[in-house]
N, C-alpha and C positions, 0 to 999 in steps of 0.2 A: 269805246275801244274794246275788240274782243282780246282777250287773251287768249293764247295758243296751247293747251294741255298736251305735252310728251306722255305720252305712254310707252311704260316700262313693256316690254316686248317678254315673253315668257321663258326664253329663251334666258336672255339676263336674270332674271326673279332665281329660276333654276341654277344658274350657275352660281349664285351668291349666295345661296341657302345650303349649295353642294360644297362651297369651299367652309362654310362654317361647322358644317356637318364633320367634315375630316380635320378640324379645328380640334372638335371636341372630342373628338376617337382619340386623333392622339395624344391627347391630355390624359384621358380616360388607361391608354396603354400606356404612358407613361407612369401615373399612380399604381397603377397592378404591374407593371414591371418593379416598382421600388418596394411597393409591399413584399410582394416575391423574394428581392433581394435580399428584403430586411430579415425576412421568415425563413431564410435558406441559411442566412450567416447563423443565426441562432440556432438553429437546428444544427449548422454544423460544429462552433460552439460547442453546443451542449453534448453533442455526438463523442469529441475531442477529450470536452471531462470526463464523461464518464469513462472512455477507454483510459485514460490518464490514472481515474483513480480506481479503476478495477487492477491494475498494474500495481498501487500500489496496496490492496487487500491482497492480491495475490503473492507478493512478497513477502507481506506480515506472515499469511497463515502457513508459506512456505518454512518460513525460520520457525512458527511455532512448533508445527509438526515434526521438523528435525529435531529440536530443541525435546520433545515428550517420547522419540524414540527413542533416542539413546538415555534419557532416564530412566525408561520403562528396563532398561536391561541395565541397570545399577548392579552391581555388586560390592557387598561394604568390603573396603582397602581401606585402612583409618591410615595408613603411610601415602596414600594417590588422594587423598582429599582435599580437595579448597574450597571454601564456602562463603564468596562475597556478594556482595549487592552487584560488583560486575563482571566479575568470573565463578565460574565454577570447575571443579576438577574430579574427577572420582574414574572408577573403575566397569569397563559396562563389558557384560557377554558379547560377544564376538557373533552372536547368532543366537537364535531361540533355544537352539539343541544343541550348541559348541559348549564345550567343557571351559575351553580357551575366554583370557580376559582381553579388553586391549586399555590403554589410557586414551580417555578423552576431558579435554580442554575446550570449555567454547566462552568467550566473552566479547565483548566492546571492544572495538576499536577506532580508538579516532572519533568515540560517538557520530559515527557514518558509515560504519560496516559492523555486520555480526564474524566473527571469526572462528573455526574449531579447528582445534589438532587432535589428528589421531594416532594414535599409537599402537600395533598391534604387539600382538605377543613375541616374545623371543627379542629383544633389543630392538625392533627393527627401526629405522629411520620414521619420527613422524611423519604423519600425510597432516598438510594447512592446508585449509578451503576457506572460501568467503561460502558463507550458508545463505542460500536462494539462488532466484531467479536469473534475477539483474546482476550478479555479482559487481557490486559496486555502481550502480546505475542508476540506486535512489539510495537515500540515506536513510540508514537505520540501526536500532539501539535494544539492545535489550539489559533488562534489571530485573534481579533475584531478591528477594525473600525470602525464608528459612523458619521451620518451624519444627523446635525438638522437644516440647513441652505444650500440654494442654490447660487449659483453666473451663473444668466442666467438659462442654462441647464442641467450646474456642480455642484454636488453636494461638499460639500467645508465636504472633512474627519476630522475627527478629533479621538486621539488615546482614549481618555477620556473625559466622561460630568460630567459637574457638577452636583451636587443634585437637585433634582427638573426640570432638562432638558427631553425634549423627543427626543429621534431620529427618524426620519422618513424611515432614511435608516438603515440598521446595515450588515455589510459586516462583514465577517469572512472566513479567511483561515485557514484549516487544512490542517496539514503535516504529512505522516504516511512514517516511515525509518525502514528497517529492521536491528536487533542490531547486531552487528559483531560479535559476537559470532558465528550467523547464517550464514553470510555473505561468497560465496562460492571464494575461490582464487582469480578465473583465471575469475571469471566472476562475477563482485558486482552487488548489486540489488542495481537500483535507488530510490532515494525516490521520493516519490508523494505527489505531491501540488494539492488541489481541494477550489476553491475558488465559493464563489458567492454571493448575494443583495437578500435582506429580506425586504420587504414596510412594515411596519409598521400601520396598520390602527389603527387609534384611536376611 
């Protein structure tokens, strides 16, 4: 008995090698489409922290640098002074070359906002501001330190003075945290500490 051999015609061979061919392409574009994916979310992600927590150094160093100007133009009023771990009160020039004083007030509020009043000369109505950027937008805190006595080369802190004391030194840390609301899953925003020392000339 002979057997009868079909021959696969080339035609066929090519079309079944051609459909497994775009089999494996679009597997091939399916995996680098997902890596892609995967690499684009991360990247945007991380794009997101950091504008997040550049927002919130900018904050901080915002309030610091208010916070060291109007030290810088201290004038001792032992009557306009307060000297707590979270206000402070004293007397500041009006301007580098102004004769004139004004009162300023800046402390903690609500541990979520920094706040200062100002007061210029002659009775006038204080002026309230939230201190920064965000005014109210991230939370933030600042605490004093006080130092009116040395031991050696060490300045000896202290949280609170009494009435009628001067500080020489006045250290203050601000804290700016972004509030979870904002706060992203998979990736939190650290908060930022900015600290630093205010001489006091009398």
């Amino acid at each position: 008995m002979r057997y009868a051999h079909r021959q696969v015609r080339p035609s066929s061979l090519r079309s079944a090698m051609t459909l497994v061919e775009i089999l494996v392409a679009m597997a091939i574009a399916v995996a680098i489409l997902g890596t892609m994916g995967g690499i684009y979310s991360a990247t945007t992600r991380a794009v997101r922290r950091s504008t997040m927590q550049d927002r919130v150094f900018d904050e901080a160093a915002s309030i610091a640098t208010t916070i060291e100007r109007h030290l810088k133009q201290f004038v001792p009023r032992i009557d306009q002074e307060q000297w707590t771990s979270s206000a402070i009160a004293f007397a500041a020039s009006e301007g580098d070359d102004s004769p004139q004083t004004q009162h300023v007030r800046i402390w903690s509020e609500d541990d979520s906002q920094v706040a200062m009043e100002v007061r210029p000369s002659g009775d006038l109505q204080p002026v309230r501001s939230v201190i920064g950027f965000e005014k109210g937008q991230l939370q933030a805190d600042v605490g004093f330190t006080f130092a009116s006595d040395f031991q050696g080369l060490d300045p000896v802190w202290k949280d609170e003075l009494a009435p009628g004391e001067h500080p020489r030194l006045v250290r203050y840390e601000v804290t700016v945290a972004m509030p979870e609301a904002l706060q992203m899953r998979n990736a939190p925003v650290k908060q930022v500490k900015l600290s630093g020392a205010v001489a006091l000339v009398d």
